[in-house]
Every structure is written in C-alpha cells, then in structure tokens.
N, C-alpha and C positions, 0 to 999 in steps of 0.2 A: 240770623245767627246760626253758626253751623253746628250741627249734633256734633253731642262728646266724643271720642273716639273710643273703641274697645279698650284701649290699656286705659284711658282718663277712667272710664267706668270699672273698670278691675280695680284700679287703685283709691278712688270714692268706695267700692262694697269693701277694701281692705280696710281700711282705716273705720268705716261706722263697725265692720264686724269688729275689731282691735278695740273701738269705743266701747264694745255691750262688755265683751270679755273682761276687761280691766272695771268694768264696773260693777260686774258680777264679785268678780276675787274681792273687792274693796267692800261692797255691802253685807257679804255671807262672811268677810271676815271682821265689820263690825257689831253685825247685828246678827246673827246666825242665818240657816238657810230657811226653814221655814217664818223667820219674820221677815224674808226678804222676796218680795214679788215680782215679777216678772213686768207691771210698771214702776215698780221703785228703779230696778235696773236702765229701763229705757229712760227713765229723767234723771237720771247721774251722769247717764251716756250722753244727752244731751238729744238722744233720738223719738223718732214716733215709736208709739207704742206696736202699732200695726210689724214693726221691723223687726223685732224681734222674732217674731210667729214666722216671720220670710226667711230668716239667715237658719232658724234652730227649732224642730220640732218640740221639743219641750223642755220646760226647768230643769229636769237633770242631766241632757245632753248640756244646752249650755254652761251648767256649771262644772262641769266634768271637761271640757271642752277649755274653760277658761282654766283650770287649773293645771290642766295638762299643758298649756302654753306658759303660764308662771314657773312652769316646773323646764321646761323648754327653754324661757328667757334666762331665769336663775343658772343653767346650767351652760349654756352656750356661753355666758357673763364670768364665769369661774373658767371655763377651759381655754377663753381667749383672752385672758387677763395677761398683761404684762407683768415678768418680761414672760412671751410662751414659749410653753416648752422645747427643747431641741435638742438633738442628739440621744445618744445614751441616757438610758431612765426617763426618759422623756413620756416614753407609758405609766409607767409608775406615778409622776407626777398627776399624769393626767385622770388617773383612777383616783389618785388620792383627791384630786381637786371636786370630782363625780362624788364620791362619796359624802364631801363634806357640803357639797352642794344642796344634797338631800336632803341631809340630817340636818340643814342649817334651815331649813326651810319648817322644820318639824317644831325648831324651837323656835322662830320667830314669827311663823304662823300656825299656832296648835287648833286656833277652833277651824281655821280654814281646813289644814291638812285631817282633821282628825274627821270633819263631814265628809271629806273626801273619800278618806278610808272606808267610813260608814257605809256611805255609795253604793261604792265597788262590789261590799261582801251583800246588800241589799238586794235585792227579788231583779232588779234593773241590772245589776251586775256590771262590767267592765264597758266601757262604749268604744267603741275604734272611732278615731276621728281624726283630722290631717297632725292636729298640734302632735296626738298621742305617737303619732308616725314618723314625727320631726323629732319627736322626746325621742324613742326609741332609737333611732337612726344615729343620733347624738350618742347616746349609752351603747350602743351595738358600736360604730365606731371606735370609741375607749377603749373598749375589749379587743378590738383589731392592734390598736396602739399601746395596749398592756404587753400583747403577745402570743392572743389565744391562737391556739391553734386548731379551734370550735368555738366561732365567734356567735353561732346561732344557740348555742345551748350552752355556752359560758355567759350570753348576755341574758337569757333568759334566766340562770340561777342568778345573777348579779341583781335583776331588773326584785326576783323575788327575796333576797337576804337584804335590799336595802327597804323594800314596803316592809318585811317582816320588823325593822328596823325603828320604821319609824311608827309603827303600831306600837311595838316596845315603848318610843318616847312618851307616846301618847296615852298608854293605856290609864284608863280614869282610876284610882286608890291605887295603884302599883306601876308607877312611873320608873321606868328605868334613866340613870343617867346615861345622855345622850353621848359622856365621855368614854362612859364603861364600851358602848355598842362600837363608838368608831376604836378604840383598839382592839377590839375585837374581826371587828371586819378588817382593820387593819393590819390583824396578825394572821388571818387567813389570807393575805394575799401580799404576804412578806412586802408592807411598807412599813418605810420608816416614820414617825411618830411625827419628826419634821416636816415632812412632807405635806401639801393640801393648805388648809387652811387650821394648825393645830391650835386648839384652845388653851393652851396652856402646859404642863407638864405632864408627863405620860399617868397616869392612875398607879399608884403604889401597884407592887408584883405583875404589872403587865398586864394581858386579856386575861379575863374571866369569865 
C-alpha cells in the first residue's frame, strides 16, 4: 500500500482540526466552558483524545481558536451571500452585512460569545491564531471596500466598536438592545437602516 501523500495528509489534519473546533463552539455553547473538557470535545469530534494535546496547546487556545473561525465562517457566509454585492455602494453593503454578522452572532450565541469576551479580557488575554488572521483579513478587506483610506487603523477602530458592541449585547443585568447598537454603528458610518441584514424597522428617533 502506498503512503498518503503530503496534501492527503494536510487535508485529513484539516478536517480532524475543523472536527475538534466545531465541537468545541457546540459543547462551551451548550454546556458552558468550564463544564466542557478537553475529553468531551475529542468524543463529539469523534477523535482520540491524545489529538487534541497535538493540534492545541491548551483549553483556551482551542476555544478561542474555534470561535474565531465561527466568527470567520459567520462572516465569509453574510459577505458572499447572494445576490453579492457590485458596483457603487457595494462597500457599504458589505460593512453593513459585517456588522450584522457580529452582532447576530452576539444574539444567537450569548453564552458562547459572552465566554469569549470573558477570555480575551482574562490574565490569558487575546491569542493570535491562523482563524483570528482569516477573521481579520475578512474585516480589514471591508474596510478596503467601504473606502477607507487607512485600512490598518480604520479596521482596527471597526474590529474594536463592534467587541465593544457586542459586550454591550451581552452585558449580565444591563443588556443593551442589539437594535439600538446596530443604528448606532450604523449611523456612524452613514448606512442606510436597509442595508445588511436589518431586523425590522429603524428604533424610533434614530441612534442613540
């Protein structure tokens, strides 16, 4: 029998790492993250337990690693949606569809997004990792195709007003509604309400 080839084998470590990740986001977002173990993950995945330890130094790389690629998927899914965008406003569009990408993510996975949050401001702090770099690359791009004319430090205020965003959605006894935040961000970067993915009709008197 002939050994695998280098891409057979790249594309087997794709797919078991895509397995740990997607089973990480599913268990820390039904069970939360400390009742979620590093072998619960590897038998949802369907993997040895040993594989985990090989692909990811530790529980909070890997969870931080899988959400950044949820956040990565969510978001590639919304800017390459039909029909896409083209022509004039065609940035516009596409910031609008980024922004609601987010913030949709904030309300449809709170305990997931809100451990995440916790994370980040936690002693372990931010992690660079390939997703976080594909996530960025994605929101840095937008900002090219909005119009910035400082794509490095308009993506960077964008990358921070939508966390700030969605810490707001999130915050425990003072939850902000997730409608008020996106007219808001939406009025600082002159979109139209139509625009993205809108939830309904604009919030009486506009941003707040």
């Amino acid at each position: 029998m002939s050994p695998r080839s280098a891409s057979v084998n790249e594309e087997l470590r794709r797919r078991s790492q895509a397995r740990l990740l997607e089973a990480t986001v599913d268990l820390v977002g039904e069970h939360g993250y400390e009742a979620t173990t590093l072998g619960d993950i590897a038998d949802r995945a369907g993997a040895a337990r040993g594989l985990v330890s090989y692909y990811f130094p530790g529980k909070r790389q890997l969870f931080q690693t899988a959400v950044h690629r949820l956040m990565h998927t969510e978001l590639a899914a919304a800017l390459e949606r039909e029909p896409v965008p083209e022509g004039e406003g065609a940035g516009r569009e596409l910031l609008a569809r980024a922004i609601d990408a987010i913030l949709g993510l904030a309300r449809d996975r709170p305990r997931l997004m809100r451990t995440h949050m916790a994370g980040i401001l936690a002693a372990e702090g931010f992690i660079q990792c390939p997703e976080q770099q594909r996530l960025a690359g994605l929101l840095r791009d937008t900002v090219v195709r909005y119009g910035s004319e400082d794509p490095d430090s308009d993506y960077q205020l964008l990358r921070a007003l939508l966390m700030g965003a969605v810490v707001a959605v999130l915050l425990p006894g003072a939850p902000m509604p997730a409608e008020k935040l996106r007219a808001e961000l939406f009025h600082r970067y002159g979109l139209g309400w139509e625009l993205g993915d809108p939830p309904g009709e604009e919030p009486p008197g506009g941003p707040v």
